[in-house]
N, C-alpha and C positions, 0 to 999 in steps of 0.2 A: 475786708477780704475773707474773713475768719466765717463771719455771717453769712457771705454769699454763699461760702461752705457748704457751713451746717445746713443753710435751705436748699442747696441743690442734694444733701445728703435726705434729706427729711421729702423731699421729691420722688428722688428714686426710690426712698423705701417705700412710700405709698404703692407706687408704681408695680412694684412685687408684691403682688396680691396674693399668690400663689406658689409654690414651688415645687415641681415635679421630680420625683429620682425615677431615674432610669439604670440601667444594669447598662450599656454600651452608648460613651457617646457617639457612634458613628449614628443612632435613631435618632439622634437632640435635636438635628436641625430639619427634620421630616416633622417632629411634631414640634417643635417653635412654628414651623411655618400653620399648622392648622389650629395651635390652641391662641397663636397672637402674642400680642407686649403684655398682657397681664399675668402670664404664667413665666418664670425661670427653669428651665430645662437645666438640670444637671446631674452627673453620670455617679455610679459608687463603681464603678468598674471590675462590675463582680460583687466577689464577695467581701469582704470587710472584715469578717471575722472568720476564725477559725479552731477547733481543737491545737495546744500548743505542741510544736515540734519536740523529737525525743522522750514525750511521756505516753502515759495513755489520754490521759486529759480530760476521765468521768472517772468517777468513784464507784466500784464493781460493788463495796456494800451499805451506797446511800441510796437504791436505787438507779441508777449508771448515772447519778447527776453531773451532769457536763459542767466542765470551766470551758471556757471560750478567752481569747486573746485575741487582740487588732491585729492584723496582717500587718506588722512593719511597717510594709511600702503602703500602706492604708492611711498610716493618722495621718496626714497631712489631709487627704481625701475627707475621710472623718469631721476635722477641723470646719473643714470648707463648710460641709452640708451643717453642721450645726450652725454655723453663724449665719448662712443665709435661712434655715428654719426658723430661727428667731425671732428673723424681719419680716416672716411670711404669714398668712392670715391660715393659709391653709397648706398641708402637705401631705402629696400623692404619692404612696409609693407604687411605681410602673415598671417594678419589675416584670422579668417574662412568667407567661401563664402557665407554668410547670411545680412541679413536689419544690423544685432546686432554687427557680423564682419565688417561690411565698416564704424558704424560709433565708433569702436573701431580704427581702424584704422585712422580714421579724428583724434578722439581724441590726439592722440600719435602723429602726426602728428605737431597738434597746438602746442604742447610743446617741438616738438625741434626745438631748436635755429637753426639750418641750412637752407641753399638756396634753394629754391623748385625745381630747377633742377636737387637736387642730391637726392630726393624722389618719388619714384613708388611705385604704388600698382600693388598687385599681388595676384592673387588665382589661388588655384586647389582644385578639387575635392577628388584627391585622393593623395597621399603621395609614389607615384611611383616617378622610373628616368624620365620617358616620360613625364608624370603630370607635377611637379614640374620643370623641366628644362624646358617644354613649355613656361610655368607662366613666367619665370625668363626671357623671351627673345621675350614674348608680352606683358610688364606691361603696365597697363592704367593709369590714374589719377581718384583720388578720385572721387566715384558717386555722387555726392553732393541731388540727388534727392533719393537716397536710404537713405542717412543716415537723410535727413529733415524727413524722411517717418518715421525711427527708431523713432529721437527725438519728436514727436508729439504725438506718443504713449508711448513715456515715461515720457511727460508731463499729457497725460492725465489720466497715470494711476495715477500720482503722484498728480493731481488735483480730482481724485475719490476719492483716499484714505484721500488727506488732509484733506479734506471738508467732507466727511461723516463718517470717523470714532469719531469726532468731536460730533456728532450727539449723534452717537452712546454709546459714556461716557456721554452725560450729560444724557440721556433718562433713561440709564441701570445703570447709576452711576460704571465703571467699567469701567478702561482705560488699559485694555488691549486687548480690542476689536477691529477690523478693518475690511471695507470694502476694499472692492477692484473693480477696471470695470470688471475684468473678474471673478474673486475669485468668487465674491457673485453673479454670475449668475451661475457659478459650482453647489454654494451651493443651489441655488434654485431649481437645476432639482432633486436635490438629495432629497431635503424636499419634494419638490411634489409628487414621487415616494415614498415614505413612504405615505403621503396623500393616493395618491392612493388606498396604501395595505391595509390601516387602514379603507377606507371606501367600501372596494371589499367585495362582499358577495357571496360566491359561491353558484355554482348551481350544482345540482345532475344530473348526467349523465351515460349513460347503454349503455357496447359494449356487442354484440352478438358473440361469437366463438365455429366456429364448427370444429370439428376434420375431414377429413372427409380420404375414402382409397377409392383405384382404384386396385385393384388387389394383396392387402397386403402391400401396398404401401400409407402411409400417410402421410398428409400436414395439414394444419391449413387452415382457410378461415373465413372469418369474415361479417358478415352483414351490406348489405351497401344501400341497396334500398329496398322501398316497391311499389310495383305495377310500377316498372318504375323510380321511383321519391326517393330522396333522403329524409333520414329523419329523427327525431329524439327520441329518447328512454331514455323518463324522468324518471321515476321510477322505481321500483322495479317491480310493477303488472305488468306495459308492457313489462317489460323483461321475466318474467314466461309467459306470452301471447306468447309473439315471439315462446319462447322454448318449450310449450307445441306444438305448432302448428307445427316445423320444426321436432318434435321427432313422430308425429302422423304418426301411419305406412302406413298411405294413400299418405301422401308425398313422392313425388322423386324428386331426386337428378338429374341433366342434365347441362352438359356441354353448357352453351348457346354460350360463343365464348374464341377466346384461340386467343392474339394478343400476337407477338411477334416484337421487333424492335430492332434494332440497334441505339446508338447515340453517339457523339461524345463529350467527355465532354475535353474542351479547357484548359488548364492552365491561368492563372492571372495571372497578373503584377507582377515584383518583390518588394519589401517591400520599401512601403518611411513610416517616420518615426512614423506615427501613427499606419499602419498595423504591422508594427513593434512594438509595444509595445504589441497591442493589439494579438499577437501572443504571443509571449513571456510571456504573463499573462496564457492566455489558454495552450499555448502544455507543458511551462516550470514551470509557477508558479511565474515568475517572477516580480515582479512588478513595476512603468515604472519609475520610479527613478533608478533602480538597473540596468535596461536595458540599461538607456541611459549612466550610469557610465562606466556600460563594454564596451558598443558599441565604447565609446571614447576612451579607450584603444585598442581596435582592430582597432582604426582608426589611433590614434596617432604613432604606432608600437610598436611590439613587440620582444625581440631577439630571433632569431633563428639563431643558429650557431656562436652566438658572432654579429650578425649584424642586426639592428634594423630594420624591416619590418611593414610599413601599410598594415594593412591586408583587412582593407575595407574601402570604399569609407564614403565621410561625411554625418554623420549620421541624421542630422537635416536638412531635404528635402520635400516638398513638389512634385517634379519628379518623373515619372515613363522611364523618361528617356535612353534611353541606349549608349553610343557610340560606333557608326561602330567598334573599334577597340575591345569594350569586347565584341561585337556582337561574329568578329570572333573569339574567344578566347576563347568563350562558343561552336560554330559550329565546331571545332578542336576537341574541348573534347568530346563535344558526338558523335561525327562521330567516331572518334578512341576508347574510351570507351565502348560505347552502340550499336554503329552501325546506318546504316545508315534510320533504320526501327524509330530510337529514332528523327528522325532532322524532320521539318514538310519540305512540297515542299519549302517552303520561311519563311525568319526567319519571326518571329512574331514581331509585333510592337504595341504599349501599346499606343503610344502617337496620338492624336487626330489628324486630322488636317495636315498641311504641320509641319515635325519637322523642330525647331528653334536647328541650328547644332550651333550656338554662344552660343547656353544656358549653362553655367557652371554647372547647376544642374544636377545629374543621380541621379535614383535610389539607395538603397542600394545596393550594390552588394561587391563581394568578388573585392579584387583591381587582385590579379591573379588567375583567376579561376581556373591554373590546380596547384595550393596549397589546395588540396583536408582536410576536415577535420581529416580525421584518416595520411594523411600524417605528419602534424604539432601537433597531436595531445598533444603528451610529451612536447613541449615549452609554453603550455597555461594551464591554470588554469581550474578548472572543468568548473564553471560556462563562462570562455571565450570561451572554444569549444562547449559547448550548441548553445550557441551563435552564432557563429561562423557558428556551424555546419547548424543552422535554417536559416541564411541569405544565406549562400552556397548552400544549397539544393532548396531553392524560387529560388534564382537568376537563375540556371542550371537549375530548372524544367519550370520556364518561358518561358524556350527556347527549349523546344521540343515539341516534339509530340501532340495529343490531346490523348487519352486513348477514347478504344472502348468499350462501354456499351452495354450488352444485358439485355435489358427488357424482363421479360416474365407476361401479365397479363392473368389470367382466372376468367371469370364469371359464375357462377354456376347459376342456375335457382330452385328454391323450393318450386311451389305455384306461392302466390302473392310476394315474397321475394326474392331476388337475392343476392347472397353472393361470394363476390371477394379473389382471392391469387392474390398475387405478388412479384415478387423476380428480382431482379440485378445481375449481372455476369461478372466481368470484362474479358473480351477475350483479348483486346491489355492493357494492361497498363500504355506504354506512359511515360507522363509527372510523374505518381500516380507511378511511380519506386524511385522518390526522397519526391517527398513533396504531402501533400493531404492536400485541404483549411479542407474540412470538419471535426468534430472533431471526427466524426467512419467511420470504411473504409469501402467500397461499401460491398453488402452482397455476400458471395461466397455462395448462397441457391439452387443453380438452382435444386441441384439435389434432393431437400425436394419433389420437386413438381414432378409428373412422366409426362412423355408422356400422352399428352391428345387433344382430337381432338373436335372439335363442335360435337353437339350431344350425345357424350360419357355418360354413368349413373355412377356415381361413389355415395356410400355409407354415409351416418352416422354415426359416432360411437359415437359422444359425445356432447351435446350443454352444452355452458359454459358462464354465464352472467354475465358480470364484470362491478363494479361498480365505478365509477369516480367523481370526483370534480373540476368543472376548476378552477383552479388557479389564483391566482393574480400576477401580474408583477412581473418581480424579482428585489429584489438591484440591484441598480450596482456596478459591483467591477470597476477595475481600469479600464480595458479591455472594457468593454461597457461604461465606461461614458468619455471614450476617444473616441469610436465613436460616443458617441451620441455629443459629441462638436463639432467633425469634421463634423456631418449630418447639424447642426443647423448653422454652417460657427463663429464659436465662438473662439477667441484666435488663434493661430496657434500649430501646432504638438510639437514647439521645446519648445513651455512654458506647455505644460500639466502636465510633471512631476512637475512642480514647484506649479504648481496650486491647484494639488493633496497635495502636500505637506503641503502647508499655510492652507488650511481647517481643516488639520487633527491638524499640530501644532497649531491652534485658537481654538481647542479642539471644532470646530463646527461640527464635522465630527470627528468619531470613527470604527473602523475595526473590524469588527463581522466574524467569516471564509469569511474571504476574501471581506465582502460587506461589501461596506460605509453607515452608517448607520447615520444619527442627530442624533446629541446631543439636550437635551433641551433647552439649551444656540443657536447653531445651529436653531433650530425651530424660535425660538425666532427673532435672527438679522435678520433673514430670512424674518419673519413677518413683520418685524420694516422696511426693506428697499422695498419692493414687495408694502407695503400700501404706503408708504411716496416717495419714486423714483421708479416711476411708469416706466419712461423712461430706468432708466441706469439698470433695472432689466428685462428690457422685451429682448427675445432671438433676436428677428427683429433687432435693433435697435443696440443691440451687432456685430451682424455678420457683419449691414451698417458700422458699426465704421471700422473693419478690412477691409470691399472693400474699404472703404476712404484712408485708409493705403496705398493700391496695387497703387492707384490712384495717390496718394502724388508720388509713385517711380517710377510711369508711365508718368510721368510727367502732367495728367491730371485734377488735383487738386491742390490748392494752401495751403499748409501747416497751416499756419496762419489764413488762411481764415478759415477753418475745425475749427481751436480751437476754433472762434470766434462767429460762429455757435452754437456752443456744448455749450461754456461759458456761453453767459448770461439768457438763460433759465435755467442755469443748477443751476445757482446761486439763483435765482428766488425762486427756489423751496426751495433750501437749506436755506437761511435765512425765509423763511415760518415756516419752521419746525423747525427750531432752536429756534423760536420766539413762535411758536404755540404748540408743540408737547408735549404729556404728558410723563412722566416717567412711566417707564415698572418696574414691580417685572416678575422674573421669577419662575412660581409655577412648580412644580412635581408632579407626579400622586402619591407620596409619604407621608404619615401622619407621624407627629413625634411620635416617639417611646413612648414618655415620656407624652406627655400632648395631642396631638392626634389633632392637626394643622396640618394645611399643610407644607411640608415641601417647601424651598426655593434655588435658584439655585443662589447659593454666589460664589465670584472668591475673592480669598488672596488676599495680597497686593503681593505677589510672584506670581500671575498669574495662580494661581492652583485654581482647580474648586471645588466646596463640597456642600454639602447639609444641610441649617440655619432652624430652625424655626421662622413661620411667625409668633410668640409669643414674639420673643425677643425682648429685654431685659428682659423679665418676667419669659423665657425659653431660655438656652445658649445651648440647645441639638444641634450639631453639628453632619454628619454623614458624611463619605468619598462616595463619588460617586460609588467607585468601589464597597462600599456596599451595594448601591440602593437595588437590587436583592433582598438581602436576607429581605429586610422590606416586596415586595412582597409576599413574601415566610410567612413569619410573619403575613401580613393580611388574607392569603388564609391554612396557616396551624395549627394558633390558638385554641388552646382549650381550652372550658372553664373548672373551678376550681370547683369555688365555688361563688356563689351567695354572694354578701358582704351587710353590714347594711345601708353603703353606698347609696344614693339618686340621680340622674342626674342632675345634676346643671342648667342644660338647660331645662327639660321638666318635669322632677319629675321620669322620670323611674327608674327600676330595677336596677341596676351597677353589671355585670359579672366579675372576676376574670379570666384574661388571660394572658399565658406568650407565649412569641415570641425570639427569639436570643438577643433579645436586654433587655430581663430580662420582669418583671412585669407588668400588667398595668389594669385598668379597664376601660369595655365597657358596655353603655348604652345598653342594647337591643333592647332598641325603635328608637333613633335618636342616634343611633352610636355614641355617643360622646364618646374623649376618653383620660381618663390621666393618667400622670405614678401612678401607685400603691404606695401609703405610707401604710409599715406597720407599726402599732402606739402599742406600749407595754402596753399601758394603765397605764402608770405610768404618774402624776402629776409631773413636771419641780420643783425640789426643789430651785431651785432660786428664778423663778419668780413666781411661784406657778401658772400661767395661763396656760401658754403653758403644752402641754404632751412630754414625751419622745421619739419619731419616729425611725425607722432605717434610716439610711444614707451611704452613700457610700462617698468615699476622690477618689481624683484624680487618687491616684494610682489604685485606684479598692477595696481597701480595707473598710467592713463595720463598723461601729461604730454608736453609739446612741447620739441623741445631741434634743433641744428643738425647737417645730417647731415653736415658734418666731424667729427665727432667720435670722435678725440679731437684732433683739432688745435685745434677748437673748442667751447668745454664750455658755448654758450647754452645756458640751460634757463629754461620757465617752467610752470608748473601748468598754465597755463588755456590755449586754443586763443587765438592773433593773433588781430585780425580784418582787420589790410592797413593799416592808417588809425592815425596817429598822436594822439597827445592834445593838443589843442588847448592845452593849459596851460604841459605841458611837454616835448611832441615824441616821449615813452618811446612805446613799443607800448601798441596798446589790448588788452584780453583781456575776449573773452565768461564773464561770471557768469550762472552759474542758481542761485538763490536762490527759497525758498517764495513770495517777493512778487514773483516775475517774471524775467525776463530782462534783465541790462544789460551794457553797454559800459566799462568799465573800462580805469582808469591800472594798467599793469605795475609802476609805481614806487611803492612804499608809501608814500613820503610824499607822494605827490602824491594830493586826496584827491577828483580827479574821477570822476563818475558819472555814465551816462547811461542812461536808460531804454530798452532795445530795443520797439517799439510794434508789433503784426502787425494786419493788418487782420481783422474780421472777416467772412466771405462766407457771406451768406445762398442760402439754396438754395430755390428758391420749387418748389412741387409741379407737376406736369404740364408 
């Protein structure tokens, strides 16, 4: 038995001839299926290794030489890949084609035991037979200059964040704060943009529209010149000017010129990974977390038919790339598809320059372009063929045609005033058969506008003067402040969803329909790091750090060198400010409910956000964030009561009775002071005979009467005094409301007097 063993053990390990890592096994069974039984498919899931938690984990003066430690949840993983390396004649590592993949690959590398001749690296692009079997049969060896480029940006992130979130708790006194190098320049364009909105003051502005007909036949035209010259229509009067003047029946109407053109409008690039998102927000709603989740699964494969398919190329790219081989594969399809009216004379090319045909990177595109969307439809999930269906359609309409555009402009003449139409008309359609950049399709208007020639008189029927306000900037959602990183050369595409993420979970940044909006926390770090790191917040100075990056893997820069640079200014500043800098409260534009301070921007000891007063210990009013809102609503929809006998403590004013969601409260009318409301029964504290009797509220919500010494004095009773003693036994009496009526009550339970409260009742006679 022992024997049959060992020979079925000594089988299989023949058998494993091979063994490939992979970074996810959700790709293991796309490529088992194309490399066969002689290769073992298995995942490191990720990374493996890492700089070790709570230090820094390089040595700032051995040259930043890194310690690295196994991820915990790793040695088991670890384990595995070593024993079946052992058994292996040869081993691939197939990490993904990125800085983050080669030195995932190093990593996994350093920890197995075996001989460096029986280790290759290997990429592809795509998770085809062609792809993948190329890979396996041109491995290279590790890039060692790509992955120094990784490690130096993951030192330095890890030397931002140690060092200034640091800062950050002692200033704010809250340690669940953190900077970041890229995070907290995110969050700065985002706070500036709100800046912006909050300090834009618009301005009033006047369109002119006239209706006008040519033979029963009307279009619209709009005023666009005065005497020649462009210009502008600020108020209301100059708009009644205008209209008065164009409806004056001395004025005519005259055709001054009628241009027509033709243009050609080219298609774009297929999607590398930012336009991809930035798509995917706009046409699907997407947002770029969700994008890059799916996109990994259309890339890793999918089954159709029982057999796992990559359906598109790797999704984390900077490339607009194409290879000859999907060149032809797209030029197949729409020759046979669309025709030959769809293909342009020569295919289009996106790339700059002489292409570099060694570059591993392409664009996004489909891996087999004629697995059309509605073909595979039924094997993918809704949101997959969205997907799917958006990178199919870029990729395919890349590669045709350009689409024929008719212009048609007319200038009308009126006076000293000239008023323009114009309309678009798509004649060839082109590439605009599958995808269109823009987010509304060209206008099919032509036929609004009639036949008209220079000269021509055409009619009046109607002026119509519209009134406007320009605008201030918009938030951005995800979509725009992904391109505004990639405008500014900030981070790279493949970390933006992740960046997005860390903002919103540091609760500095919250989602308004769809726009990233500060928090006051947000506003705050913002502040804190923009005045004090002047350097690692300025946008310049970010994007220089990533061409250092490109530079480290281009060999053109020396790794260490970089850090070394960056380090001791960097340090400079930070012990300045850790030595110098003052503590921050963070206020609200929010007053406490109750005593009428400012409210404060506190974080638990669980890391959750809420709103303190800056009275505490004196005032425990606490309020949840989510219900900021309604205190606004409270300041702006109060009403007053009743004037109280009440005095302002601060200035001697009036005190107003007003209630808001948050119950009672009284305000100065002079200097707004403002406290919670005590209603006092006017009854004498029989204990301590100083204090009065007040209302109160208990934790649960529930009201009761107690003495407002307290805690010097701890009277309390349920029910409201009513001033009058109990005939019986001298205790307080207390008003009961009961189903059978209203009575007078002994305070003292064993005293067991009751009396009946009696109201009159008041007939109201008619007339």
């Amino acid at each position: 038995m022992a024997e049959a063993f060992a020979e079925e053990k000594v089988t299989k390990t023949k058998k494993e001839k091979a063994l490939v890592i992979v970074e996810s096994p959700a790709k293991s069974k796309t490529i088992k299926k194309i490399l066969g039984d002689g290769f073992q498919i298995e995942a490191s899931f990720g990374h493996v290794r890492n700089l070790p938690d709570n230090v820094l984990g390089f040595d700032v003066h051995d040259g930043f030489k890194p310690t690295y430690v196994i991820i915990p949840d790793k040695k088991k993983v670890v384990t595995k890949l070593n024993e079946l390396a052992k058994r292996s004649d040869k081993i691939y590592l197939a990490s993904d084609p990125d800085r983050e993949g080669e030195a995932i690959a190093w990593h996994v590398r350093e920890l197995l035991q075996v001989p460096d001749e029986k280790v290759f690296r290997i990429e592809f692009n795509e998770i085809t037979p062609k792809a993948v079997k190329y890979a396996v049969e041109h491995y290279r060896q590790i890039d060692m200059d790509r992955v120094k480029a990784q490690q130096t940006r993951q030192i330095l992130d890890k030397l931002v964040g140690y060092k200034l979130s640091p800062v950050l708790w002692k200033q704010m006194n809250n340690y669940h704060l953190s900077a970041g190098r890229v995070q907290s320049v995110a969050l700065r364009m985002i706070c500036e943009r709100e800046e912006e909105i909050e300090a834009f003051v618009p301005k009033e502005y006047w369109s002119i529209h006239a209706l006008m007909d040519k033979d029963g036949k009307t279009f619209e035209a709009e005023v666009t010149k005065h005497k020649g010259k462009k210009f502008d229509i600020n108020n209301e009067d100059e708009a009644n000017a205008i209209k008065e003047y164009l409806l004056n029946p001395t004025t005519e109407f005259n055709v001054e010129k009628v241009t027509k053109k033709e243009t050609k409008r080219k298609p774009t690039a297929p999607f590398i990974t930012s336009t991809l998102q930035r798509a995917a927000s706009t046409k699907l709603g997407f947002g770029v977390s969700k994008t890059m989740q799916v996109a990994q699964k259309l890339y890793e494969g999918i089954e159709i038919d029982g057999t796992p398919v990559g359906l598109i190329t790797y999704m984390r790219t900077d490339s607009v790339r194409i290879s000859d081989d999907a060149q032809e594969m797209a030029k197949d399809f729409i020759l046979n598809n669309y025709g030959k009216e769809y293909y342009p004379t020569s295919a289009n090319n996106y790339v700059k320059g002489k292409q570099n045909v060694q570059d591993a990177h392409e664009a996004i595109r489909p891996s087999y372009p004629d697995k059309t969307p509605e073909s595979i439809k039924q094997y993918l999930a809704p949101d997959q063929y969205k997907l799917y269906k958006l990178i199919w359609d870029k990729f395919m309409s890349s590669q045709m045609a350009p689409a024929t555009i008719a212009n048609k402009t007319v200038e009308i003449a009126a006076g000293d005033y000239t008023l323009r139409a114009g309309t678009s008309k798509i004649l060839f359609d082109g590439f605009l058969k599958l995808y269109n950049d823009a987010e509304e399709d060209e206008q099919e208007a032509d036929a609004k506008i009639p036949d008209l020639n220079d000269g021509d008189k055409v009619s009046c029927k109607e002026i119509t003067p519209k009134q406007h306000f320009t605008q201030p900037p918009p938030r951005y959602n995800e979509a725009s402040l992904v391109k505004a990183l990639e405008e500014h050369g900030i981070g790279r595409p493949s970390t933006y969803a992740t960046i997005i993420t860390v903002i919103q979970t540091r609760k500095y940044v919250e989602k308004k329909d769809k726009a990233l909006v500060p928090t006051m926390l947000g506003r705050t770090v913002c502040k804190q790091l923009v005045t004090q790191f002047e350097n690692i917040m300025d946008y310049k100075f970010t994007a220089g750090m990533e061409e250092k990056l490109d530079l480290i893997a281009e060999q053109k820069l020396v790794w260490n060198v970089v850090l070394e640079e960056f380090y001791k200014p960097f340090m400079e500043v930070v012990n300045s400010v850790m030595k110098n800098g003052q503590k921050v409260v963070i206020e609200s534009d929010k007053l406490c409910p109750n005593c009428g301070r400012k409210m404060l921007v506190r974080t638990s000891r669980f890391g959750n956000q809420f709103l303190g007063c800056s009275g505490y210990p004196e005032c425990k009013t606490i309020i949840s964030i989510n219900h900021a809102n309604e205190l606004d609503s409270e300041n702006d929809n109060a009403e007053s009561t009743q004037t109280v006998e009440e005095k302002c403590d601060k200035c001697g004013g009036s005190m107003v009775l007003k209630t808001g969601p948050y119950g009672k409260y009284v305000e100065c009318n002079e200097c707004k002071n403002r406290k919670k409301y005590v209603r006092s029964t006017g009854v004498k504290c029989p204990k301590c005979g100083d204090g009065e009797i007040i209302e109160k509220k208990s934790k649960a919500g529930k009201i009761f009467y107690g003495c407002n010494k307290y805690p010097d004095c701890s009277f309390a009773l349920w029910d409201e005094p009513t001033g009058t003693n109990c005939p019986e036994c001298g205790e307080l009496l207390v008003k009961k409301v009961t189903k059978n009526g209203e009575f007078e009550s002994c305070s003292n339970r064993t005293c067991n007097y009751r009396k009946e409260i009696k109201t009159e009742n008041l007939e109201v006679s008619e007339g």
